[in-house]
PyMOL Python script that loads the backbone (N, CA, C, O; Angstrom):
from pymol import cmd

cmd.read_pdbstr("""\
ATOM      1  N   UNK A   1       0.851  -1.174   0.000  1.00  0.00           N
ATOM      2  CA  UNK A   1       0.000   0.000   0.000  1.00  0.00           C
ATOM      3  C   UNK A   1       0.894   1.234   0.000  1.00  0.00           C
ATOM      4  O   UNK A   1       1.817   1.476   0.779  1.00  0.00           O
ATOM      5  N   UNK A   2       0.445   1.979  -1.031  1.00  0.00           N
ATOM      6  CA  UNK A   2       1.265   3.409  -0.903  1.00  0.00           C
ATOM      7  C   UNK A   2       0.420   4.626  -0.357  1.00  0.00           C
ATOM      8  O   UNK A   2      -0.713   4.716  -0.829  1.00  0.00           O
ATOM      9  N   UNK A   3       0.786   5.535   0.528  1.00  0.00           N
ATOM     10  CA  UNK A   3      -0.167   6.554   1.336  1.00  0.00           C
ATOM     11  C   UNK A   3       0.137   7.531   0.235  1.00  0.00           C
ATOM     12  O   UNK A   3       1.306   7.846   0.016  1.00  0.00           O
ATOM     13  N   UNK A   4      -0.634   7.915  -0.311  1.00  0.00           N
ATOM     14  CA  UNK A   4      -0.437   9.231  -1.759  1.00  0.00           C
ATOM     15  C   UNK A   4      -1.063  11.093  -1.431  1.00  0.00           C
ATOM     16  O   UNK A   4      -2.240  11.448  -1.489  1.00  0.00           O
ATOM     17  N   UNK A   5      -0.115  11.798  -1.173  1.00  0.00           N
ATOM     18  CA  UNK A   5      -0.790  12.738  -0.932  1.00  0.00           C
ATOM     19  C   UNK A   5      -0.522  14.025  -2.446  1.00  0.00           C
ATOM     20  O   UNK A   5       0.445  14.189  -3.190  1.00  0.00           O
ATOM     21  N   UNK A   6      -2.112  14.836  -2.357  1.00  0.00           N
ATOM     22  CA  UNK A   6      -2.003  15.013  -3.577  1.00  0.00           C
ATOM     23  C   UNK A   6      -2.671  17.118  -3.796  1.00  0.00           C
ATOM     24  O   UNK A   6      -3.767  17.640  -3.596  1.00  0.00           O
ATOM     25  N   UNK A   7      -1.837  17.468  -4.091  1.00  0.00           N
ATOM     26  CA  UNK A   7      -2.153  19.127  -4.024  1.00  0.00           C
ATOM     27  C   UNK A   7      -4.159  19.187  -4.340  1.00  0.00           C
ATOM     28  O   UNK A   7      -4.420  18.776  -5.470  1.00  0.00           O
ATOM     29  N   UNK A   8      -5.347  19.590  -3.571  1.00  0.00           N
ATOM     30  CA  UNK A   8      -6.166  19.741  -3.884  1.00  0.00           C
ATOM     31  C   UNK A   8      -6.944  19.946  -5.156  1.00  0.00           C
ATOM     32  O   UNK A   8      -8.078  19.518  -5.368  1.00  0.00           O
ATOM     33  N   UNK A   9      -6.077  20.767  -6.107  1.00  0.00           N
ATOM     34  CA  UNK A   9      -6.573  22.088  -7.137  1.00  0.00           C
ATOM     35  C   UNK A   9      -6.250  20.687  -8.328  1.00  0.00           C
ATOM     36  O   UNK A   9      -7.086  20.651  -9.231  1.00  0.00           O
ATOM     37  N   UNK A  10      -5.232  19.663  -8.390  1.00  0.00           N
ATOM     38  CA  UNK A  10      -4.837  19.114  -9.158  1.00  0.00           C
ATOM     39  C   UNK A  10      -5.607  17.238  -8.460  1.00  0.00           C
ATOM     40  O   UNK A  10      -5.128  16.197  -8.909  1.00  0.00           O
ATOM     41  N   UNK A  11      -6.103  17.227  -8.002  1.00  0.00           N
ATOM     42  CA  UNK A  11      -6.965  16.099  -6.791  1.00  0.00           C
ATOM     43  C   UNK A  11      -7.391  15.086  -8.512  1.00  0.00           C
ATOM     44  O   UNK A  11      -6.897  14.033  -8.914  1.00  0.00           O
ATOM     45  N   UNK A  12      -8.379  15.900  -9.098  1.00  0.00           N
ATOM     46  CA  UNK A  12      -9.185  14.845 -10.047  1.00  0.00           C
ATOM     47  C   UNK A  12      -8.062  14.225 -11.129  1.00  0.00           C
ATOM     48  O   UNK A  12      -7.846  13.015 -11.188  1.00  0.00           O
ATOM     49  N   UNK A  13      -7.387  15.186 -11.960  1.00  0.00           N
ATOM     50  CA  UNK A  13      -6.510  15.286 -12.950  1.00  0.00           C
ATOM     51  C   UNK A  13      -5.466  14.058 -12.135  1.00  0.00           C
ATOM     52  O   UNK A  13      -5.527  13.006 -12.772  1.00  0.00           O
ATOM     53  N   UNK A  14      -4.948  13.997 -11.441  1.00  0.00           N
ATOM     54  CA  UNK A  14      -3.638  13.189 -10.170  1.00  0.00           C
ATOM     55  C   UNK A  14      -4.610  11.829 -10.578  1.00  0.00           C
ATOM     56  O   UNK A  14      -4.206  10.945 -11.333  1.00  0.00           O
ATOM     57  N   UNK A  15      -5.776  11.830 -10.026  1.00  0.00           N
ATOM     58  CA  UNK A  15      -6.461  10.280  -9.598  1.00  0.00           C
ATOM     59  C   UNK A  15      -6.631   9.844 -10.848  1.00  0.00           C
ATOM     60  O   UNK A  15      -6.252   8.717 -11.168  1.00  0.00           O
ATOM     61  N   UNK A  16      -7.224  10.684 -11.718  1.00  0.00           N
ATOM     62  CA  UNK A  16      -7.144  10.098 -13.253  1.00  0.00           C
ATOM     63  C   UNK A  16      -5.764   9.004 -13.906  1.00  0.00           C
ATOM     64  O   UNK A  16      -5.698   7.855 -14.343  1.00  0.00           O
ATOM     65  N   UNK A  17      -4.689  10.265 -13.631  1.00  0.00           N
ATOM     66  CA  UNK A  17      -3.449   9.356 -14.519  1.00  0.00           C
ATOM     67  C   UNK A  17      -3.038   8.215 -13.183  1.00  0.00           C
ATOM     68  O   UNK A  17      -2.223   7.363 -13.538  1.00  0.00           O
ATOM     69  N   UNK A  18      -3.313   8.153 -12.322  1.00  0.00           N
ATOM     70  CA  UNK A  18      -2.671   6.928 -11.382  1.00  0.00           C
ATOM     71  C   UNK A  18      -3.581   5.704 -11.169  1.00  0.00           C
ATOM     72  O   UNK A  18      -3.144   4.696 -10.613  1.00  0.00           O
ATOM     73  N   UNK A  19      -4.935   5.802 -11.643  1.00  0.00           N
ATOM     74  CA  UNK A  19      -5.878   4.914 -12.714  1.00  0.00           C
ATOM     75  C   UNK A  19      -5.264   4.759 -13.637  1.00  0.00           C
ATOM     76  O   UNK A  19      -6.337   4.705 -14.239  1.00  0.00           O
ATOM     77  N   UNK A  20      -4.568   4.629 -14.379  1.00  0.00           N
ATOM     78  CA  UNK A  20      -4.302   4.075 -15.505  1.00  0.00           C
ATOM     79  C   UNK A  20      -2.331   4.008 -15.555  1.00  0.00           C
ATOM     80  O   UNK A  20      -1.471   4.150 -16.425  1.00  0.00           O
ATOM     81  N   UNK A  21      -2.354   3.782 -14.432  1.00  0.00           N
ATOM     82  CA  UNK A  21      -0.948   3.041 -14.345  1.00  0.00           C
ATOM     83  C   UNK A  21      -1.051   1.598 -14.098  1.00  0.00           C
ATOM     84  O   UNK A  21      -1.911   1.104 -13.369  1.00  0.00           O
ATOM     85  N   UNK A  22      -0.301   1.047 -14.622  1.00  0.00           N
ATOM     86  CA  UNK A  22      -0.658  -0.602 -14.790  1.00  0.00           C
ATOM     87  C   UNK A  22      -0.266  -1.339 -13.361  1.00  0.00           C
ATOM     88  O   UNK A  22      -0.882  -2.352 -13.032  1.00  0.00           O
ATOM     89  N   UNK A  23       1.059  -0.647 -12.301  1.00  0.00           N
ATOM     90  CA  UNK A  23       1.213  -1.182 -11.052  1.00  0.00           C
ATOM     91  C   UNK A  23       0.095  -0.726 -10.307  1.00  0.00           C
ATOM     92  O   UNK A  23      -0.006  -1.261  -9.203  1.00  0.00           O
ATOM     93  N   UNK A  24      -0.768   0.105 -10.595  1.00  0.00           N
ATOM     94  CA  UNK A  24      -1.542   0.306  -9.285  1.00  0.00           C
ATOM     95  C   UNK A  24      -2.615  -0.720  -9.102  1.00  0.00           C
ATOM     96  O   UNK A  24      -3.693  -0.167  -9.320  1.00  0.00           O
ATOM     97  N   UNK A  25      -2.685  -1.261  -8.969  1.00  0.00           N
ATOM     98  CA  UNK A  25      -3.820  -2.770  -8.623  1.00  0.00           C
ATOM     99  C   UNK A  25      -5.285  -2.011  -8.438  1.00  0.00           C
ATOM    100  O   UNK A  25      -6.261  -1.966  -9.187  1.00  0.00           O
ATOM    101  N   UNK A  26      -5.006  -1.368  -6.984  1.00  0.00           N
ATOM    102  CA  UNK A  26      -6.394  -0.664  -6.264  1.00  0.00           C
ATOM    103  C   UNK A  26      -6.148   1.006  -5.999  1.00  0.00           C
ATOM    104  O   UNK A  26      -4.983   1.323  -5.761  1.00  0.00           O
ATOM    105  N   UNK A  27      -7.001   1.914  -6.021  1.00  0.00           N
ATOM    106  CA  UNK A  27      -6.712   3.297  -5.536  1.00  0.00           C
ATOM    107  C   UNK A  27      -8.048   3.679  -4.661  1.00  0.00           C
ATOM    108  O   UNK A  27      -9.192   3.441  -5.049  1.00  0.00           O
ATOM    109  N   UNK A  28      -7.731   4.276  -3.483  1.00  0.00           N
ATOM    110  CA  UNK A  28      -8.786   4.286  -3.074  1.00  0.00           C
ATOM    111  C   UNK A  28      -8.729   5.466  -1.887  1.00  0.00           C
ATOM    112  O   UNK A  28      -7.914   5.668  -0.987  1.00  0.00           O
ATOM    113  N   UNK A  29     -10.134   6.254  -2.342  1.00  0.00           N
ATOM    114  CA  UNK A  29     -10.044   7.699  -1.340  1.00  0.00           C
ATOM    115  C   UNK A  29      -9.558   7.398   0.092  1.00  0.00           C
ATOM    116  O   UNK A  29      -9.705   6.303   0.636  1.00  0.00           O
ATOM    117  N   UNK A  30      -8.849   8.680   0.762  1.00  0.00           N
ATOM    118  CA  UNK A  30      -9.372   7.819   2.354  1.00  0.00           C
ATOM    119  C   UNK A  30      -9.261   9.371   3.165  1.00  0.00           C
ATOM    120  O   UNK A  30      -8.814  10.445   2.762  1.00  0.00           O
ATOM    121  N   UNK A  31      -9.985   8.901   4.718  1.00  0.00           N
ATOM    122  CA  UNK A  31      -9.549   9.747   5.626  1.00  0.00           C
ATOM    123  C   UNK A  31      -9.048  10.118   6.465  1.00  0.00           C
ATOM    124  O   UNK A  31      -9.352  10.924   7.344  1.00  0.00           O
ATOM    125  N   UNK A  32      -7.689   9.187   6.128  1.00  0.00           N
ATOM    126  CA  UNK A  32      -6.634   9.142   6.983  1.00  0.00           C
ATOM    127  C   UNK A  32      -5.678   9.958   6.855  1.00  0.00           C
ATOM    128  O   UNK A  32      -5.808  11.127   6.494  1.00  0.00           O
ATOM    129  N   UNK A  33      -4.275   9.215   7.243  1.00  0.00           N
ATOM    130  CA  UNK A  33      -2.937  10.328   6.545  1.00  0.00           C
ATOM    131  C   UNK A  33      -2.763  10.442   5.648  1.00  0.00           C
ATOM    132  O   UNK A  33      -1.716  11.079   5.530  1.00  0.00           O
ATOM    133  N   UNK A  34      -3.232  10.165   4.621  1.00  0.00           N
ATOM    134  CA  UNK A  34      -3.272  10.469   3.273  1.00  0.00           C
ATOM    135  C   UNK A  34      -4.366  10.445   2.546  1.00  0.00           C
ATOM    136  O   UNK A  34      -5.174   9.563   2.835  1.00  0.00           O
ATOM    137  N   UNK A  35      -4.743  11.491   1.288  1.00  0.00           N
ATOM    138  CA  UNK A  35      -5.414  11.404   0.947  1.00  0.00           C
ATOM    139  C   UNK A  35      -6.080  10.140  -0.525  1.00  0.00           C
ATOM    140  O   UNK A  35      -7.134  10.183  -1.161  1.00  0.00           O
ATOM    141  N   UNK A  36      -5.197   9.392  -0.582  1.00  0.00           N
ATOM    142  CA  UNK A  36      -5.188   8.349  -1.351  1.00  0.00           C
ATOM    143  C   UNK A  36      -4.521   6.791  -1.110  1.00  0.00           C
ATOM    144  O   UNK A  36      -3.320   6.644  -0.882  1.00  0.00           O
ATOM    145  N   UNK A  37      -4.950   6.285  -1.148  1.00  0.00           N
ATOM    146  CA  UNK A  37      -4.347   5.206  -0.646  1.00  0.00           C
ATOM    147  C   UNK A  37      -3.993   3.831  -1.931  1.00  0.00           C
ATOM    148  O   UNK A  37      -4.823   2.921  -1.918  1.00  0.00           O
ATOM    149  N   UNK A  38      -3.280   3.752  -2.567  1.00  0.00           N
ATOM    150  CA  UNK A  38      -3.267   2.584  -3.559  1.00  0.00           C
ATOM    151  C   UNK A  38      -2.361   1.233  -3.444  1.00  0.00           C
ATOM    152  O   UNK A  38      -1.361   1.275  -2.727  1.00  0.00           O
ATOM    153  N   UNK A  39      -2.717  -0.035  -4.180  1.00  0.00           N
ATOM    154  CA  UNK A  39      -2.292  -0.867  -3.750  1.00  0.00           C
ATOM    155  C   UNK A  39      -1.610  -1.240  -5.165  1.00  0.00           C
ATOM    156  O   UNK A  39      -2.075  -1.493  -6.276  1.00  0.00           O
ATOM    157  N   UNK A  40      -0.153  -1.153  -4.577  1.00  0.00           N
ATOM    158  CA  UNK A  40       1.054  -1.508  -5.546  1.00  0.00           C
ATOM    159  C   UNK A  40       1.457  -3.075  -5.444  1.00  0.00           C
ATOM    160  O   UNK A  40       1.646  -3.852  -4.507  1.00  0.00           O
ATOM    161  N   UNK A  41       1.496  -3.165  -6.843  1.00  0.00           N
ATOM    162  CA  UNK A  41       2.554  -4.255  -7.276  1.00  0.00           C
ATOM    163  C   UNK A  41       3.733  -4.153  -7.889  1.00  0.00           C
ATOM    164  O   UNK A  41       3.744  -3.606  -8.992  1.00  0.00           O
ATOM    165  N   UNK A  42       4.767  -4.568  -7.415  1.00  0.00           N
ATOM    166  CA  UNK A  42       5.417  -4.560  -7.399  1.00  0.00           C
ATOM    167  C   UNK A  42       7.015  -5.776  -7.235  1.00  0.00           C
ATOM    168  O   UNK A  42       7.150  -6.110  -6.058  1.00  0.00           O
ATOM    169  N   UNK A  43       7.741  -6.188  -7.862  1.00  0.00           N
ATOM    170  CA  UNK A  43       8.561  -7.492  -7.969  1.00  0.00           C
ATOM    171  C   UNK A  43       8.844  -7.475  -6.377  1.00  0.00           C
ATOM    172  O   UNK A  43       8.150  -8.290  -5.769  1.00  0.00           O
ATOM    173  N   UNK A  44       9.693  -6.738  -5.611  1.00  0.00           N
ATOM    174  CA  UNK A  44      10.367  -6.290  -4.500  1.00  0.00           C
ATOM    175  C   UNK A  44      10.372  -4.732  -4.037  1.00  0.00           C
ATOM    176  O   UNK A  44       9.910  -3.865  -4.778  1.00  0.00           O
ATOM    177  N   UNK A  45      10.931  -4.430  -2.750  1.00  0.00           N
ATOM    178  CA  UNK A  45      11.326  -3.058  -2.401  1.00  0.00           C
ATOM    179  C   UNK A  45      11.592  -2.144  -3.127  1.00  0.00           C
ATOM    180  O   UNK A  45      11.007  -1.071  -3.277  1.00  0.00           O
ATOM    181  N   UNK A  46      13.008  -2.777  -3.877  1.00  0.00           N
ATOM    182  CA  UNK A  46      13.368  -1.672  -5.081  1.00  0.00           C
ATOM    183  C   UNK A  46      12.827  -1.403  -6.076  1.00  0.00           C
ATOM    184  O   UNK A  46      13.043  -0.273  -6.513  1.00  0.00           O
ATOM    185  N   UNK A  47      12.020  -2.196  -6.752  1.00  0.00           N
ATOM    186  CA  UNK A  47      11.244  -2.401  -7.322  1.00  0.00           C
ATOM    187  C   UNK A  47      10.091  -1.506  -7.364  1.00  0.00           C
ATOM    188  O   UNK A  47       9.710  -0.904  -8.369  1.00  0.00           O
ATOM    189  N   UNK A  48       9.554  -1.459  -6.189  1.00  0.00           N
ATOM    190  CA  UNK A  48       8.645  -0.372  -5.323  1.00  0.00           C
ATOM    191  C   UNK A  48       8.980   0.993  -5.416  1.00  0.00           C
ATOM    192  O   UNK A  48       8.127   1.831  -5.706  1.00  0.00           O
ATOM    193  N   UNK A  49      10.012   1.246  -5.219  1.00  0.00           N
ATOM    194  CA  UNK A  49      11.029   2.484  -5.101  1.00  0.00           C
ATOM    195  C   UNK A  49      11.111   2.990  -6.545  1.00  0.00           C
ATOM    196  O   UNK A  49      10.860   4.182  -6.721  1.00  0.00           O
ATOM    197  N   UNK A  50      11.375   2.363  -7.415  1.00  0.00           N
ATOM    198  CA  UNK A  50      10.919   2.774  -8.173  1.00  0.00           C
ATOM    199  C   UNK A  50      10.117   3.245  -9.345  1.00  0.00           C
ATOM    200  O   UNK A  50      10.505   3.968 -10.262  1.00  0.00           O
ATOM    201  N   UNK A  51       8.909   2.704  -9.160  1.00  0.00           N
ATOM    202  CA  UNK A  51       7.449   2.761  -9.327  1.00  0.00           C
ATOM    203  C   UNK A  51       7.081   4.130  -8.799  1.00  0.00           C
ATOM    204  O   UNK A  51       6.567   5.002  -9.499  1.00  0.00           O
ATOM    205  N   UNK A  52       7.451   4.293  -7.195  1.00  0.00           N
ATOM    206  CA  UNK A  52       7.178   5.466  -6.484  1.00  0.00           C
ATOM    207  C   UNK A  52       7.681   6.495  -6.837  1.00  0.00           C
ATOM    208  O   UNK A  52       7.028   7.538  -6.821  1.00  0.00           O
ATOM    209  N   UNK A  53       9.308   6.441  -7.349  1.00  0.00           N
ATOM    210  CA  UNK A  53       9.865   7.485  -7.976  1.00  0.00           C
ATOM    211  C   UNK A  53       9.723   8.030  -9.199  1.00  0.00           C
ATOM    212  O   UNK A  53       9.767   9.237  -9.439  1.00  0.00           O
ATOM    213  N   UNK A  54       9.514   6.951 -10.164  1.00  0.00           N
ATOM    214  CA  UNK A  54       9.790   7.174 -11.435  1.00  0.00           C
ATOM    215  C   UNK A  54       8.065   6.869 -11.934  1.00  0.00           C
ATOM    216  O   UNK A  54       8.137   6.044 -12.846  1.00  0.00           O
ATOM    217  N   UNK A  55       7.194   7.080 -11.780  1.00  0.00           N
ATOM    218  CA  UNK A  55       6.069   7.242 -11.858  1.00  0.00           C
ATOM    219  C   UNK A  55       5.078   8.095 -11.076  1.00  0.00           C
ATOM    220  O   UNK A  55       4.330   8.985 -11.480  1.00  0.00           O
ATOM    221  N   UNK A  56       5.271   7.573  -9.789  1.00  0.00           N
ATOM    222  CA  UNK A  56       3.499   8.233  -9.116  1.00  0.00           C
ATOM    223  C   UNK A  56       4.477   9.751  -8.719  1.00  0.00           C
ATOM    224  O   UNK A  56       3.797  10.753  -8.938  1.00  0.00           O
ATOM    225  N   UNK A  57       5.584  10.002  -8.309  1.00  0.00           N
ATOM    226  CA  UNK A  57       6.045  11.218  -7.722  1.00  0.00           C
ATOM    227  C   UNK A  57       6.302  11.664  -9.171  1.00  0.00           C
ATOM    228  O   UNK A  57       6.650  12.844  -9.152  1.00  0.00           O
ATOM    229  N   UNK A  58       6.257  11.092 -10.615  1.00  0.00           N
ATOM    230  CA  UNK A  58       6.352  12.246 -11.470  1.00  0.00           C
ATOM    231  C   UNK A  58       5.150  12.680 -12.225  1.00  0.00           C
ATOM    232  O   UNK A  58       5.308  13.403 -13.208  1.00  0.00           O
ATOM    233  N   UNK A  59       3.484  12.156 -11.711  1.00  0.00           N
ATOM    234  CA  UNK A  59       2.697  12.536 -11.658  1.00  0.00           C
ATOM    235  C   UNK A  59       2.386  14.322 -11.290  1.00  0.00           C
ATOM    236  O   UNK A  59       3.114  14.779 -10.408  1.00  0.00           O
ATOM    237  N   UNK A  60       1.434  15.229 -11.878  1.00  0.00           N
ATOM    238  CA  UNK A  60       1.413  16.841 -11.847  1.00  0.00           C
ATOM    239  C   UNK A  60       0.589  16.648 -10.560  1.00  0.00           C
ATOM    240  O   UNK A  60      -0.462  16.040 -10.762  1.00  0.00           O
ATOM    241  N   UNK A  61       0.821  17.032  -9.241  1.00  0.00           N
ATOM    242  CA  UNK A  61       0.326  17.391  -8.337  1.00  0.00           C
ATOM    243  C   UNK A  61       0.840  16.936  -7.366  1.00  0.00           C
ATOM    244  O   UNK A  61       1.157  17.681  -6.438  1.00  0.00           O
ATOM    245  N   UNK A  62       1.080  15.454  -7.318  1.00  0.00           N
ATOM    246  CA  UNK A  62       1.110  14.558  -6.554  1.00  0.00           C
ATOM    247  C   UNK A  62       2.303  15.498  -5.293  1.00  0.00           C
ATOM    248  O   UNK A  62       3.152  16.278  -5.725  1.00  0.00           O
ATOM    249  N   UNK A  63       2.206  15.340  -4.415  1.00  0.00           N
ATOM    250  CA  UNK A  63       3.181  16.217  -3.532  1.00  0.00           C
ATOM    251  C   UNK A  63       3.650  15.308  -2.457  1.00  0.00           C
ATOM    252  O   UNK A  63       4.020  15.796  -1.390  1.00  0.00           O
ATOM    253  N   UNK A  64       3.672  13.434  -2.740  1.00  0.00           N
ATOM    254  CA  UNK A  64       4.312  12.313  -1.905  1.00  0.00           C
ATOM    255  C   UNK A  64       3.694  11.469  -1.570  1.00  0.00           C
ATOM    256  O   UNK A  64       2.479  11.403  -1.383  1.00  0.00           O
ATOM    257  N   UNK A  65       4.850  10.388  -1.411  1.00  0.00           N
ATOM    258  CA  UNK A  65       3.897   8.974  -1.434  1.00  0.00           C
ATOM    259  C   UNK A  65       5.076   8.516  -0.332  1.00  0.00           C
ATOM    260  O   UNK A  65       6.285   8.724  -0.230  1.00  0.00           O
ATOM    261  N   UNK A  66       4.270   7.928   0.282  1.00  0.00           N
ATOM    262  CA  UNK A  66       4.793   6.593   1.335  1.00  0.00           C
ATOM    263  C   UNK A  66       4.227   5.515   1.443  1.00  0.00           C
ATOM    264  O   UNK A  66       3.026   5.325   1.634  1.00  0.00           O
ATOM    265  N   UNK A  67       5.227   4.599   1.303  1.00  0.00           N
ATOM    266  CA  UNK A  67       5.127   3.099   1.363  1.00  0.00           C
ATOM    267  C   UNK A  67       4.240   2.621   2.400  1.00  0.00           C
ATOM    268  O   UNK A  67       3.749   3.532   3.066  1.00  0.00           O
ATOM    269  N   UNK A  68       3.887   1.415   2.732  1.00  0.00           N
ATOM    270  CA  UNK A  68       3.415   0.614   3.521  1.00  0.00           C
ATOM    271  C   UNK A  68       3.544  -0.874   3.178  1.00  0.00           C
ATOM    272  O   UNK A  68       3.263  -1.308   2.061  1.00  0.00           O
ATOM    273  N   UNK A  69       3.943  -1.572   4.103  1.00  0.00           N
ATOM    274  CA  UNK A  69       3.972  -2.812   3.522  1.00  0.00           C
ATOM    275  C   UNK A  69       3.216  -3.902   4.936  1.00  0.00           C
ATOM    276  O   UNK A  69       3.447  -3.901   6.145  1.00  0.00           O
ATOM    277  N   UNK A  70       2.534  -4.503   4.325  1.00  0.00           N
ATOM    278  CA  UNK A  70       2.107  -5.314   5.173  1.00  0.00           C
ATOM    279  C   UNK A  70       2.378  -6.771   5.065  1.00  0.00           C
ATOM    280  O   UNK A  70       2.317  -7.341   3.975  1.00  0.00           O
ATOM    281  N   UNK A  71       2.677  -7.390   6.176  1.00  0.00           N
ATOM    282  CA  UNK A  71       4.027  -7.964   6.779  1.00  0.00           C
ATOM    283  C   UNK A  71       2.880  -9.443   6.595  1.00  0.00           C
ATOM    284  O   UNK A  71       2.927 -10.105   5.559  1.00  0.00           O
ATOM    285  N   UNK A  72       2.023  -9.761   7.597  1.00  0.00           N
ATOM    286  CA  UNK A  72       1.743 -10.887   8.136  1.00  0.00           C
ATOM    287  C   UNK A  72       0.347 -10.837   8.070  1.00  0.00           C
ATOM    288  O   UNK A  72       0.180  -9.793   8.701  1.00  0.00           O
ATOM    289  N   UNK A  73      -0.882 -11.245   7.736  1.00  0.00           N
ATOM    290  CA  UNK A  73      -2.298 -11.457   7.773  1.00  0.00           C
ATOM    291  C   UNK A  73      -2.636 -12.302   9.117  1.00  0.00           C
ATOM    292  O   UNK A  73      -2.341 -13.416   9.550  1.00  0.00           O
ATOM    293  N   UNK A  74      -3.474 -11.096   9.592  1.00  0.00           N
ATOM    294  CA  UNK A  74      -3.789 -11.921  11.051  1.00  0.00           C
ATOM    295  C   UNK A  74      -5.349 -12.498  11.462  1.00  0.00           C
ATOM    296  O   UNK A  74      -5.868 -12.896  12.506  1.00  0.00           O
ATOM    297  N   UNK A  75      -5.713 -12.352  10.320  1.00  0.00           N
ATOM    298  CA  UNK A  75      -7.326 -12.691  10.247  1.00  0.00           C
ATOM    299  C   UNK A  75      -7.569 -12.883   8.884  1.00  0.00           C
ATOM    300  O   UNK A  75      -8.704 -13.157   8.492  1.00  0.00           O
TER     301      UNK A  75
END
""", "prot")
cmd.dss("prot")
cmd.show_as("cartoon", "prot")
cmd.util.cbc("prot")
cmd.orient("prot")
């Protein structure tokens, strides 16, 4: 999961092109620490890293993304 935060004024235009990136699996509003939340695929870490770099952070608005990775399913 990547936490995506995204300049307001540029909000629709941002969610548009990161729909139609082929790693993003899921994107999905939220009201948490971020205002977007999407679910990356990705081979590995680096892998990840750069997906995050070389795509969603060179997206027009986008103003940062942080990782999340979830470790272990407990239910």
């Amino acid at each position: 999961m990547v936490g995506i935060d995204v300049a307001s004024e540029q909000y629709v235009e941002a969610t548009r092109t990161l729909q139609e990136l082929d790693s993003v699996q899921a994107l999905y509003s939220s009201s948490g620490d971020h205002m977007l939340m999407a679910e990356v695929r990705a081979a590995d870490g680096d892998a990840l890293g750069d997906v995050i770099s070389d795509e969603v952070l060179a997206i027009d608005g986008v103003t940062a993304a942080h990782p999340s990775f979830l470790q272990e399913r407990l239910k």
